[in-house]
C-alpha positions as CSV (number, residue, x, y, z in Angstrom):
1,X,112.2,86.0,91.0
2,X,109.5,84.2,92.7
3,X,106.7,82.2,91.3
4,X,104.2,84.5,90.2
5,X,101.5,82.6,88.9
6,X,100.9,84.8,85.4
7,X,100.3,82.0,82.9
8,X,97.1,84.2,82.1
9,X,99.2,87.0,81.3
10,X,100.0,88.3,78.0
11,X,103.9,87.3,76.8
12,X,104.6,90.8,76.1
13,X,103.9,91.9,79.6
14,X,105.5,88.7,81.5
15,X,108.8,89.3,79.5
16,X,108.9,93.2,80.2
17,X,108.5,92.1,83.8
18,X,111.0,89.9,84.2
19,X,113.6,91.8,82.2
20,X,113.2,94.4,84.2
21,X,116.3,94.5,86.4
22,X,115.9,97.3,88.6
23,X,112.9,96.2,90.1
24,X,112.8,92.8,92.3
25,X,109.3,91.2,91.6
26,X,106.9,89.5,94.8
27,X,103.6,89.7,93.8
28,X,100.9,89.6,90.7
29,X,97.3,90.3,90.4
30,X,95.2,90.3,87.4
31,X,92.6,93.2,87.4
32,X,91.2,92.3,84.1
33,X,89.8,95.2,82.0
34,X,91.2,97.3,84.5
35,X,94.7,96.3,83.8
36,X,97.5,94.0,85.1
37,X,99.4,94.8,88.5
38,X,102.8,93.4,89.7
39,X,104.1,94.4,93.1
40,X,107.6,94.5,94.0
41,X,110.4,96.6,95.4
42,X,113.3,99.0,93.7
43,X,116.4,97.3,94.6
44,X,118.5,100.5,94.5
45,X,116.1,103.1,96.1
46,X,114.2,99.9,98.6
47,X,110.7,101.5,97.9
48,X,108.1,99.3,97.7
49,X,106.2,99.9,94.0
50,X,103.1,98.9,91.8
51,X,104.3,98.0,88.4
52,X,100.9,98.5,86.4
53,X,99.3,97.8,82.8
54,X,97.2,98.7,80.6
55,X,95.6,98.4,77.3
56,X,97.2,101.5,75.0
57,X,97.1,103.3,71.8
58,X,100.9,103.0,70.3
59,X,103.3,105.1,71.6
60,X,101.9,106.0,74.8
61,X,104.8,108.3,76.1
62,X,104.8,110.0,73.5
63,X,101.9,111.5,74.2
64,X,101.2,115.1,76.1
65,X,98.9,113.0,79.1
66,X,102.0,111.3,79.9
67,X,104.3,113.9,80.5
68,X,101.9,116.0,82.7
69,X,101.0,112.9,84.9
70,X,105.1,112.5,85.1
71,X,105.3,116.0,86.3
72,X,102.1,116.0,89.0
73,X,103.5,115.8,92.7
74,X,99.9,116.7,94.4
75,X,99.5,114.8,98.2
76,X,96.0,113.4,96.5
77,X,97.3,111.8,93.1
78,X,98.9,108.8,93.1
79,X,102.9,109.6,91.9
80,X,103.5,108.3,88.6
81,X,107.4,107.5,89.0
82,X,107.5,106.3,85.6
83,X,105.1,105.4,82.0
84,X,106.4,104.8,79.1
85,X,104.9,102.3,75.7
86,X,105.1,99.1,76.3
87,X,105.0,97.1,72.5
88,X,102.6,96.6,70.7
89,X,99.6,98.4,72.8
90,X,100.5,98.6,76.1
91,X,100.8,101.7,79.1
92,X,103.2,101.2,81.7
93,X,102.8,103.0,84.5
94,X,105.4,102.9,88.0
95,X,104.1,104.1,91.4
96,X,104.4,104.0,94.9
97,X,102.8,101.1,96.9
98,X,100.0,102.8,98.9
99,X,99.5,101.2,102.5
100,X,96.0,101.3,103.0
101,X,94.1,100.1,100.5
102,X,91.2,101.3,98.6
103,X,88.4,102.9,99.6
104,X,85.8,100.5,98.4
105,X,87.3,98.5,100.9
106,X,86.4,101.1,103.7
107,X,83.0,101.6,101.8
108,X,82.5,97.1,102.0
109,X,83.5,97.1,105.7
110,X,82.0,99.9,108.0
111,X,79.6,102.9,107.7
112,X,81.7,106.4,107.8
113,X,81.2,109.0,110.1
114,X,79.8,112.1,108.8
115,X,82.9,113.6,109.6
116,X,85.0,111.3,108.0
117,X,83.3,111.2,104.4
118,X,83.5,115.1,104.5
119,X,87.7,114.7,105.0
120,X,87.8,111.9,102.2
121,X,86.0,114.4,99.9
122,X,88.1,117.4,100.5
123,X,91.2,115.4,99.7
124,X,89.2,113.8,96.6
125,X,88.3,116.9,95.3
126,X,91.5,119.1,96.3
127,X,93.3,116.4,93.6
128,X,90.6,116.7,91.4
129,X,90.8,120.4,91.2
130,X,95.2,119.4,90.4
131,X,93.7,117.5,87.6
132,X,91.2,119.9,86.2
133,X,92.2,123.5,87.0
134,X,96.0,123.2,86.7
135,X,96.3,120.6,84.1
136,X,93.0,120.0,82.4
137,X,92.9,116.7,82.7
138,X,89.7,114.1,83.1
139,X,90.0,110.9,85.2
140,X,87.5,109.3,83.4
141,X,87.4,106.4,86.1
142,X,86.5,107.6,89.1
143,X,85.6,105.3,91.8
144,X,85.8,103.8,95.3
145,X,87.8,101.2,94.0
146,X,90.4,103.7,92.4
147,X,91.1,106.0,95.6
148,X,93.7,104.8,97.6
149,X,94.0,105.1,101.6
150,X,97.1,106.1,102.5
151,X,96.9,105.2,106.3
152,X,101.0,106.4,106.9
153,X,99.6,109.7,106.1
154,X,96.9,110.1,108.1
155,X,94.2,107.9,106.0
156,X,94.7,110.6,103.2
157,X,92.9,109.6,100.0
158,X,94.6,109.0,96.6
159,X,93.7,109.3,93.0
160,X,94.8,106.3,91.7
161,X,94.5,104.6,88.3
162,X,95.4,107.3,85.7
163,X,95.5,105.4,82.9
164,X,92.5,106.6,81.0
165,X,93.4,110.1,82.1
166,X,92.3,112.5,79.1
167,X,93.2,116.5,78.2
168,X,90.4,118.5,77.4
169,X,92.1,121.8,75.7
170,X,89.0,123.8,76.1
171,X,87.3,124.1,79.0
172,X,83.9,123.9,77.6
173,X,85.0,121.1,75.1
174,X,84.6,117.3,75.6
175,X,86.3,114.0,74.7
176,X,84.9,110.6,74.5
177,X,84.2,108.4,77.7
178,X,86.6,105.1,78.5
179,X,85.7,101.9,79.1
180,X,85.7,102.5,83.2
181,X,83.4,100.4,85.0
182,X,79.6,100.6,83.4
183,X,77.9,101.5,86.5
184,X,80.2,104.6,87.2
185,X,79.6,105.9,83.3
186,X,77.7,109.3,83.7
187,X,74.2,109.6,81.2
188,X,76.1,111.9,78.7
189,X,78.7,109.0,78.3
190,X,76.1,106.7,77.8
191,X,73.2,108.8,75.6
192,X,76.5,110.4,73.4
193,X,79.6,109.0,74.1
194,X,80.8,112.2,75.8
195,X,83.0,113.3,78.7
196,X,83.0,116.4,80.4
197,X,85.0,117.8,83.2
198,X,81.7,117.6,85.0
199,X,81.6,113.9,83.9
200,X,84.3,113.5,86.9
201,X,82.4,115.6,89.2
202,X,79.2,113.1,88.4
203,X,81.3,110.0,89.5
204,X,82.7,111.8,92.8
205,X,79.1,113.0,92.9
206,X,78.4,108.9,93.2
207,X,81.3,108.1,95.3
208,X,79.6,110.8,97.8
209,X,76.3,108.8,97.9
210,X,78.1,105.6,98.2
211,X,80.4,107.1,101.5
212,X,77.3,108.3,103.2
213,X,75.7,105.1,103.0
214,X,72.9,105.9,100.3
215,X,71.7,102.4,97.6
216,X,74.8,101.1,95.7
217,X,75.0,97.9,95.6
218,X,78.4,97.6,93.6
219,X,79.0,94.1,94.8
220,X,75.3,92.3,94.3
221,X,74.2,94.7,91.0
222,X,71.0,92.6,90.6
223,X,69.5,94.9,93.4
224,X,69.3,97.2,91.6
225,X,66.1,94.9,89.1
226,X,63.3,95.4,89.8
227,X,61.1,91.7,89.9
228,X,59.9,92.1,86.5
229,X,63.4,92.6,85.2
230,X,64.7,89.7,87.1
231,X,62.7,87.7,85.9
232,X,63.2,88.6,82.4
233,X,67.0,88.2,82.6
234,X,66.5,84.8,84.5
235,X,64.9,83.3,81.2
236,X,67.7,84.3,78.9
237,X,70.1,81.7,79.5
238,X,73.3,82.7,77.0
239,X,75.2,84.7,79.6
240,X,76.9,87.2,77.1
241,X,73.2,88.1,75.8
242,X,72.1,88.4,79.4
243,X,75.1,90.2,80.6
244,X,74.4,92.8,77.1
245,X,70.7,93.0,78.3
246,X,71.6,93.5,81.8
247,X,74.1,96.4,80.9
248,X,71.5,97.6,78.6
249,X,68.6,98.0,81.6
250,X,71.3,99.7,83.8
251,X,72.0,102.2,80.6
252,X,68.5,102.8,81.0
253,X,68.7,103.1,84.4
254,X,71.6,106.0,84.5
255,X,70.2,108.0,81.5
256,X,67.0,108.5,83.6
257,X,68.5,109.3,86.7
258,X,67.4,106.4,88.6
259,X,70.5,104.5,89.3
260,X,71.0,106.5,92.5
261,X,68.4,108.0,95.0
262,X,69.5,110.1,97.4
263,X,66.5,109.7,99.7
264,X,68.6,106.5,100.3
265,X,70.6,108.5,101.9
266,X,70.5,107.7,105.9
267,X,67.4,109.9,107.2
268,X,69.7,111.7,110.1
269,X,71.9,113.3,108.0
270,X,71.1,117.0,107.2
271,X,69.1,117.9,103.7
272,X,72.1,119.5,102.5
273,X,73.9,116.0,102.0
274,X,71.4,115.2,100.0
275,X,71.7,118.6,98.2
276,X,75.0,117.9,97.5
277,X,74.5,114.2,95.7
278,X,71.6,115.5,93.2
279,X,73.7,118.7,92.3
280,X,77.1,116.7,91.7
281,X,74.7,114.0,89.7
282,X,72.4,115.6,88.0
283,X,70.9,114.4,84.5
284,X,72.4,117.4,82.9
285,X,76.3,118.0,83.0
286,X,75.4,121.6,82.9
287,X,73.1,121.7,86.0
288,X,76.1,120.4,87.7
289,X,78.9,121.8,90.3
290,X,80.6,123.7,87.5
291,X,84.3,122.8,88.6
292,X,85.5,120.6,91.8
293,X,86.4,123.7,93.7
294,X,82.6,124.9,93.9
295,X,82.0,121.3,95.1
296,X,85.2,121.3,97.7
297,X,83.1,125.0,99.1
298,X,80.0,123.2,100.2
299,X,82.0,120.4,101.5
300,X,83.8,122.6,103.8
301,X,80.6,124.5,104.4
302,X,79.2,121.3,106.0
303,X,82.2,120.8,107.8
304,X,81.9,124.3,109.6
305,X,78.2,124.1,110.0
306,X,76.9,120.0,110.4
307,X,77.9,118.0,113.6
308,X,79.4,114.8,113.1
309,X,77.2,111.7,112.4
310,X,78.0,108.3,113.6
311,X,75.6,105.3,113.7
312,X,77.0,102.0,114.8
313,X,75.1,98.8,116.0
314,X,72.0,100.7,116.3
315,X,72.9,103.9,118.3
316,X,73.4,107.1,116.5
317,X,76.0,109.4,117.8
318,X,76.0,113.2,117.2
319,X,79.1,115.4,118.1
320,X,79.2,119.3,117.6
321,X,82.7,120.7,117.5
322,X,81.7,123.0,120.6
323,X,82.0,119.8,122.8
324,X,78.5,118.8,122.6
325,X,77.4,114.9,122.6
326,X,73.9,113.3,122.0
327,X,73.4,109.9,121.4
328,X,70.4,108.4,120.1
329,X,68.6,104.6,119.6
330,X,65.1,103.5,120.1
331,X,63.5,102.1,122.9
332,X,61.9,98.8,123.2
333,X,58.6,100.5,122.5
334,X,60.3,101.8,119.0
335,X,60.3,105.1,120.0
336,X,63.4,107.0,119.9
337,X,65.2,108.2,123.4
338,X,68.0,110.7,123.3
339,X,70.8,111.3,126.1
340,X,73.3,114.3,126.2
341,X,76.5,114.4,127.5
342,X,76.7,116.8,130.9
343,X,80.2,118.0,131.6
344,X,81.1,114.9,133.7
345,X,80.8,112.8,130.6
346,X,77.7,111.7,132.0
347,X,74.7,110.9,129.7
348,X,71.1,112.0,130.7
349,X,67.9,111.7,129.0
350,X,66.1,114.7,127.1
351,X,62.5,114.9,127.6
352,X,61.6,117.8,125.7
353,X,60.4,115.8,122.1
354,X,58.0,113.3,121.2
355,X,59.4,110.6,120.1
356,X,60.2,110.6,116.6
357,X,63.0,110.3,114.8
358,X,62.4,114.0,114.0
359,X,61.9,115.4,117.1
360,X,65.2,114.2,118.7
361,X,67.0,115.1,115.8
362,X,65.9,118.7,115.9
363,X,67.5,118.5,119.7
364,X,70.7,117.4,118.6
365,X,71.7,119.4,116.0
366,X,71.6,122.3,118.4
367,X,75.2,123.5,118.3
């Protein structure tokens, strides 16, 4: 086995690890409260795998969540090949390796199209509705971070990190939330310590906002202070009292529906994005898209019905499925200039608006 570089790890996990003789061992990385992840590859079956832990109540497969999850072979959940207890309180779970990454990634390194945040929905939601309808099971961690990209299958996404996956036995029943990532916890979780099923749809309802480029600023939180709280948390200089008062202004924060805005969301996209966000994250689980499967509908809807968006260094890009193409920027007088695609592919300028943002738009999205 190669040097792995898991001092840090727990003994318990290290020796399960290296006893394990079916697997051949490459890689480690520690994901702290989210777990600990070894990489290697099956020596009989030569499939690359994800050997991952995390913190459990005893005798984790003995329990019902375990044998569905074993069971679920859905193109948008991420296999579970294997989970079993791991003494004395850890899950282990075997999967596939996934080739593309995460989609936090995606989120950290471009803006989406339009187009493309629609397709990554459908397939989130499509394994949602697996977990929900057919099984009814929560996520309870939902988050850019835990869908995979598959780029060999065409950049589909994956559920991924099932480990504080829940059964509800009635639909209109709850459980109590997990320890997922604060920011993600919907106000219910927070005010109550309950989760819903439509405590998954809030966080894809997030995950939606954060694809289409509205505020989220996952990897510098402090944007989301305002002065006066900056300041506040400046002068407390034990970090675990500022990190508890910190945690304690975003509670705040997400139980009054502030933590996301979707008038952040970019200005050219149609209302009904923004539609979609406040439904999916509204205060009130209730108020929300009752099931994925209503959500998935107006997904597709604005995949029949919206063009596709694309804004890159500066220059907005509108395509209509009829073949239609507008591009968009502003001119060095600020005002905004659109072009159409004639049926040479060449671009000429459209005259008929008045400069505004508005006015172009409302040429565009002509079908």
């Amino acid at each position: 086995m190669v040097q792995l570089n898991d001092d840090d790890c727990v003994d318990t996990i290290r020796d399960y690890v290296r006893s394990n003789k079916d697997i051949e061992v490459f890689d480690y990385i520690r994901r702290g409260c989210n777990g600990e992840v070894y990489f290697g590859k099956r020596k009989k079956m030569g499939d690359d795998v994800v050997m991952k832990f995390y913190w459990s109540h005893p005798d984790y497969d003995a329990t019902e969540e375990c044998a569905i999850l074993q069971k679920i072979k859905h193109a948008n959940i991420l296999e579970v090949k294997e989970c079993r207890f791991v003494p004395p309180n850890y899950a282990f779970f075997l999967t596939p390796k996934i080739s593309g990454g995460d989609l936090q990634g995606i989120i950290d390194s471009r803006l989406l199209s339009s187009r493309e945040v629609l397709e990554i929905m459908s397939g989130i939601l499509l394994g949602l509705t697996e977990l929900h309808s057919k099984h009814k099971l929560v996520h309870r961690d939902l988050k850019p971070g835990n869908i995979l990209i598959d780029s060999d299958a065409g950049n589909t996404p994956i559920i991924a990190d099932l480990g504080a996956v829940k059964k509800i036995d009635v639909a209109t029943g709850f459980i109590t939330a997990s320890k997922s990532t604060y920011l993600y916890l919907p106000p219910e979780s927070i005010a109550k310590d309950e989760y819903y099923f439509q405590s998954d749809i809030y966080q894809v309802g997030i995950i939606f906002h954060q694809l289409l480029g509205g505020f989220f600023p996952i990897n510098d939180p402090m944007k989301w202070m305002t002065k006066r709280e900056e300041n506040e948390l400046k002068l407390i200089k034990n970090s675990v009292q500022r990190g508890i008062r910190f945690d304690d202004l975003i509670s705040k924060k997400i139980t009054k529906g502030t933590l996301i805005d979707s008038l952040t969301i970019p200005n050219y996209l149609d209302s009904s994005f923004k539609r979609m966000v406040n439904i999916a994250t509204n205060l009130k689980h209730q108020s929300r898209y009752k099931n994925p499967s209503f959500f998935l509908t107006d997904i597709h809807k604005l995949i029949r019905e919206t063009p596709d968006y694309r804004f890159e260094n500066g220059l907005l890009t509108i395509n209509h499925d009829s073949g239609k193409k507008y591009k968009i920027y502003q001119n060095g007088k600020e005002e905004y200039v659109i072009e159409k695609s004639g049926s040479n592919n060449n671009w000429t300028k459209q005259h008929s608006h008045n400069g505004t943002m508005k006015s172009v738009l409302s040429l565009a999205r002509k079908a």
